[in-house]
C-alpha positions in Angstrom: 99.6 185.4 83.6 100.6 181.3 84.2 100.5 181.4 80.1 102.5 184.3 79.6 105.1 182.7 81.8 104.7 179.0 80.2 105.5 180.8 76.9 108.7 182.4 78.1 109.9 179.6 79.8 109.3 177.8 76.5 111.5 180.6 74.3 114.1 180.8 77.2 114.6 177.0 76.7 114.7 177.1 72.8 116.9 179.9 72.9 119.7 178.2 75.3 119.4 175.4 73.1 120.0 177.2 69.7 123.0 179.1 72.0 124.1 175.4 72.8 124.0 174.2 68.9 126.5 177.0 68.3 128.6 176.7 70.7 128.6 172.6 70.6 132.5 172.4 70.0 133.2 174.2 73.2 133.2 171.6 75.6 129.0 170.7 74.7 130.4 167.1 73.0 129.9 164.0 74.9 133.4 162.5 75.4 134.2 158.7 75.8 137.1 158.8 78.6 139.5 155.7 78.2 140.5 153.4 80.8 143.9 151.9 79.9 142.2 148.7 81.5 139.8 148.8 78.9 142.2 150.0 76.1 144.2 147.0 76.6 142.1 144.1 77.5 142.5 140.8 75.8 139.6 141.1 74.1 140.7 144.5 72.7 142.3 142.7 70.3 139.7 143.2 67.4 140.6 144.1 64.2 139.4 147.9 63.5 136.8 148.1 60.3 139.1 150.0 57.6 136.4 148.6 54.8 138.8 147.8 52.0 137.3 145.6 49.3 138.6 141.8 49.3 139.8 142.7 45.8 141.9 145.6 47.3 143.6 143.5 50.2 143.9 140.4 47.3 146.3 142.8 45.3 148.0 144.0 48.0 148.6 140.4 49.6 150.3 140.0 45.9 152.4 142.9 46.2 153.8 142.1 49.2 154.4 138.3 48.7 156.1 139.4 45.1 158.3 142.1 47.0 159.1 141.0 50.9 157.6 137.2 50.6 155.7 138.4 53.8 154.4 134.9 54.0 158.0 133.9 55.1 157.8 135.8 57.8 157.5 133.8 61.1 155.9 136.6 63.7 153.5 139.6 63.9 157.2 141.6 64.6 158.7 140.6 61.4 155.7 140.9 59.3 155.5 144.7 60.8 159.2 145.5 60.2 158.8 144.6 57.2 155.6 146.2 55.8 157.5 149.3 57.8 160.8 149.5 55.9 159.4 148.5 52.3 156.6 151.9 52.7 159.2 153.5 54.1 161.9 153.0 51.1 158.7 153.6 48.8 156.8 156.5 50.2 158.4 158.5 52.9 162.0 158.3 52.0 162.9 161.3 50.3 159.7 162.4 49.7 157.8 166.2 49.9 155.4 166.5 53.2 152.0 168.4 53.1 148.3 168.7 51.9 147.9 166.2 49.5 147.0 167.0 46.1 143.7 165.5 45.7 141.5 162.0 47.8 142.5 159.0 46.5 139.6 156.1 46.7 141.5 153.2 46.1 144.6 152.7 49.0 147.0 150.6 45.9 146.3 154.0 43.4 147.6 156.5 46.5 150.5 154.0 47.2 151.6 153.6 43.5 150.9 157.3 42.8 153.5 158.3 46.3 155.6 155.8 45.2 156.1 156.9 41.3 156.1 160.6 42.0 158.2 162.1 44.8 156.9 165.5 44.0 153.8 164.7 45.7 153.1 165.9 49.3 151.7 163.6 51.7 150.7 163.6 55.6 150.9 161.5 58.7 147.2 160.4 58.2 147.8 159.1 54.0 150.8 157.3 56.1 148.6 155.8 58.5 146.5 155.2 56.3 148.4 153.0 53.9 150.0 151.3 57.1 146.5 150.1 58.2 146.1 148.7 54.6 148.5 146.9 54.4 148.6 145.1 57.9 145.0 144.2 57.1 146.2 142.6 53.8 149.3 141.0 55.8 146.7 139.5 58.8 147.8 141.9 61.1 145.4 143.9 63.4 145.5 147.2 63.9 144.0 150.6 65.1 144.3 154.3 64.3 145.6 156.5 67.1 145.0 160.1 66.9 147.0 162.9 69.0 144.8 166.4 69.2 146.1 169.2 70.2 144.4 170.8 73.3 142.3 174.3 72.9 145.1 177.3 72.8 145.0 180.7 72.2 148.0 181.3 70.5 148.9 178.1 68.7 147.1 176.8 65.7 145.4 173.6 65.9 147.8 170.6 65.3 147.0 167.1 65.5 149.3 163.6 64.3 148.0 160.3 63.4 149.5 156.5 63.6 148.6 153.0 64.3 149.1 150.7 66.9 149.1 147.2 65.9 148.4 144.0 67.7 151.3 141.6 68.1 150.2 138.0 68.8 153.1 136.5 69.8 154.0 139.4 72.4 149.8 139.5 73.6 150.0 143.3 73.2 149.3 146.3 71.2 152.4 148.3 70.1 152.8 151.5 68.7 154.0 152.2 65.1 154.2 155.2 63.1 155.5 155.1 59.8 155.5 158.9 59.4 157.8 159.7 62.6 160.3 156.8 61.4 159.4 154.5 64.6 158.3 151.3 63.5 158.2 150.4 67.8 159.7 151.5 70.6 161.2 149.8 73.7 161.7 151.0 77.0 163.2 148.5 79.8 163.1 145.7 77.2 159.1 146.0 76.8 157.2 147.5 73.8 155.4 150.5 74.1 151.8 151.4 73.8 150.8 155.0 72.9 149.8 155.4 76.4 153.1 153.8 77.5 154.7 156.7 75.9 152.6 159.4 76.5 153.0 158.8 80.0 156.5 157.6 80.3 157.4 161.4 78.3 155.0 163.1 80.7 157.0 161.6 83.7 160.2 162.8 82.7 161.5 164.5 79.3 165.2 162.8 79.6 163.3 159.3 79.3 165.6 157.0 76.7 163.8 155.0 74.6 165.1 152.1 71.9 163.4 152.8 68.5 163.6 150.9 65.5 163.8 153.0 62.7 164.2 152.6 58.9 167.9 153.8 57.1 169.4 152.8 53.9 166.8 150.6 53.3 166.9 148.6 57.0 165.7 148.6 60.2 168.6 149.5 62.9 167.7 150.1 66.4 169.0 153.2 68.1 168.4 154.7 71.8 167.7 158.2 72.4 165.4 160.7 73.8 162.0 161.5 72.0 161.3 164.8 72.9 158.3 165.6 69.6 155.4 167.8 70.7 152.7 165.1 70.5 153.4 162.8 73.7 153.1 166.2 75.9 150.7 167.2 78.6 149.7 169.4 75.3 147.9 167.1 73.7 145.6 163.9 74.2 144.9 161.1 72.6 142.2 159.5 70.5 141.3 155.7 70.2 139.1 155.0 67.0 136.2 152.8 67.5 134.9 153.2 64.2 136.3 154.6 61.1 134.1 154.5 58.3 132.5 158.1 57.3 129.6 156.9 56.4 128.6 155.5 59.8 130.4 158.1 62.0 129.0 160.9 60.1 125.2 160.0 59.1 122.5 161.7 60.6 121.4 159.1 63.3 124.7 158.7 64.8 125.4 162.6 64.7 121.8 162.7 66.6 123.0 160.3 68.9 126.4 161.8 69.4 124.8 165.2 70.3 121.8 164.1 72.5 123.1 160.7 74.2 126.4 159.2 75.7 127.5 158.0 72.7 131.1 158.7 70.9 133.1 156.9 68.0 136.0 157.4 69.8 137.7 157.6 73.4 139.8 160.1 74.9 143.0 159.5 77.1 144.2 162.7 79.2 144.9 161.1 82.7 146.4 165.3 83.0 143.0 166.7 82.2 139.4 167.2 83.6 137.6 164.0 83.0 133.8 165.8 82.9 131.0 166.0 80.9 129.8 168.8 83.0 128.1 170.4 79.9 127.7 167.8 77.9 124.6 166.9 80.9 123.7 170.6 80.8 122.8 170.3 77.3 121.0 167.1 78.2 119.0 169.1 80.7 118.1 171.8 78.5 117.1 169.5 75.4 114.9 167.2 77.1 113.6 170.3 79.3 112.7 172.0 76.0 111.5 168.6 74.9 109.0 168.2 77.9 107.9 171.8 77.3 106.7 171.0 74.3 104.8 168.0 75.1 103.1 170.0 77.8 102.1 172.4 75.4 101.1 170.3 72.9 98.9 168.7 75.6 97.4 172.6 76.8 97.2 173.1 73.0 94.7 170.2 72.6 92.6 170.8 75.6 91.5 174.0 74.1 90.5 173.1 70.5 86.6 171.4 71.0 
């Protein structure tokens, strides 16, 4: 009888954990939760790893000492502004948005490739993207910042992606998004974070904001009201600790991401539930199953002379 039961405690266990293994994108994920704190530390300040090649970010410092002399340029602001309105003349101006037509390897062969042919459709992320590059190339540090959609039955899944970058002579992150046409954003004379926004929107949807934004070719500053979807008790936001596919995706670190408290990335929703409630079921259940199996394993042996 105790064997029967061993066994069906066994398959009971297996079973919630193949159950789990389906249904690990329905709140089963470990998730980082940010602390602003943390976000925007001093030592925050660390240059995210985009892996271009030094022969990449050569040819790029090249293009943009031939076309803005961006070693003129006497602050982390101006170097931005800069690199902001010459991708903005070259890519976004004017140009088709959606699905891109095919990956592109090499960051300088998607640029020249946007830049020659306006027919081709780009997103917020190849904008990003190319922003990153180029700040790396110029000395500037920067990160990706994601905005996700939350779980709805009735809307599609939506998500936008920009960069924040570090500006040394301010000591502070501040956001940038080449896609939206907001190269940074004041509010009461400071800069903004994404967080700064995301909660200054959330606290009141009349907010005015000065943006600097690219037309004809410069950057003008203009106040108004940003009302867009993605700074919304809607959506959340992502912080990127590591970007390279190779590492976020191999096997160990998937492992890792599915068994441990481990995540790639952190998550700031100050409006939503800040639990890993299932994640720790899972945990339960794993290890549980885990232990069974040693236990048997150990029964299993005892019998064989």
């Amino acid at each position: 009888m105790l064997a029967k039961r061993f066994l069906w405690i066994g398959g009971i266990l297996l079973g919630l954990n193949v159950l789990i293994f389906f249904s690990r994108k329905q709140g089963f994920d470990y998730k980082h939760f940010a602390d602003p704190k943390e976000l925007y530390a001093p030592n925050a300040a660390q240059e995210q790893a985009f892996f271009f090649t030094t022969e990449q970010l050569l040819k790029a410092r090249t293009l943009l000492a031939d076309s803005l002399r961006i070693d003129t340029c006497n602050s982390d602001q101006e170097k931005l502004l800069s690199i902001n309105q010459f991708l903005y003349a070259s890519i976004c101006s004017n140009h088709v948005y959606g699905v891109l037509d095919k990956s592109y390897d090499d960051p300088l062969s998607l640029f020249e490739n946007l830049r020659s042919d306006k027919k081709l459709a780009f997103q917020c992320g190849e904008a990003a993207y190319l922003q990153a590059f180029f700040y790396t190339a110029a000395g500037l540090k920067s990160r990706y910042i994601q905005h996700v959609q939350k779980p709805h039955l009735n809307i599609p899944p939506d998500s936008h992606v920009y960069n924040e970058v570090w500006l040394s002579e301010k000591n502070q992150w501040a956001l940038s998004d080449l896609f939206q046409n907001r190269h940074l954003i004041k509010q009461h004379g400071n800069y903004l974070t994404a967080t700064d926004l995301y909660d200054a929107r959330v606290r009141s949807d009349s907010a005015l904001f000065t943006v600097y934004q690219t037309d004809s070719n410069r950057i003008e500053q203009i106040t108004k009201a940003i009302r867009d979807p993605y700074f919304s008790k809607s959506y959340y936001l992502i912080f990127f600790e590591q970007t390279d596919p190779e590492i976020v995706y191999s096997w160990k670190n998937k492992w890792r991401h599915y068994l441990l408290d481990y995540s790639h990335f952190q998550i700031y929703d100050p409006l939503g539930p800040s639990s890993n409630f299932r994640h720790r079921v899972k945990q339960f259940v794993f290890f549980g199953w885990l232990l069974w199996l040693v236990i048997f394993a150990v029964r299993l042996t005892k019998r064989i002379p």
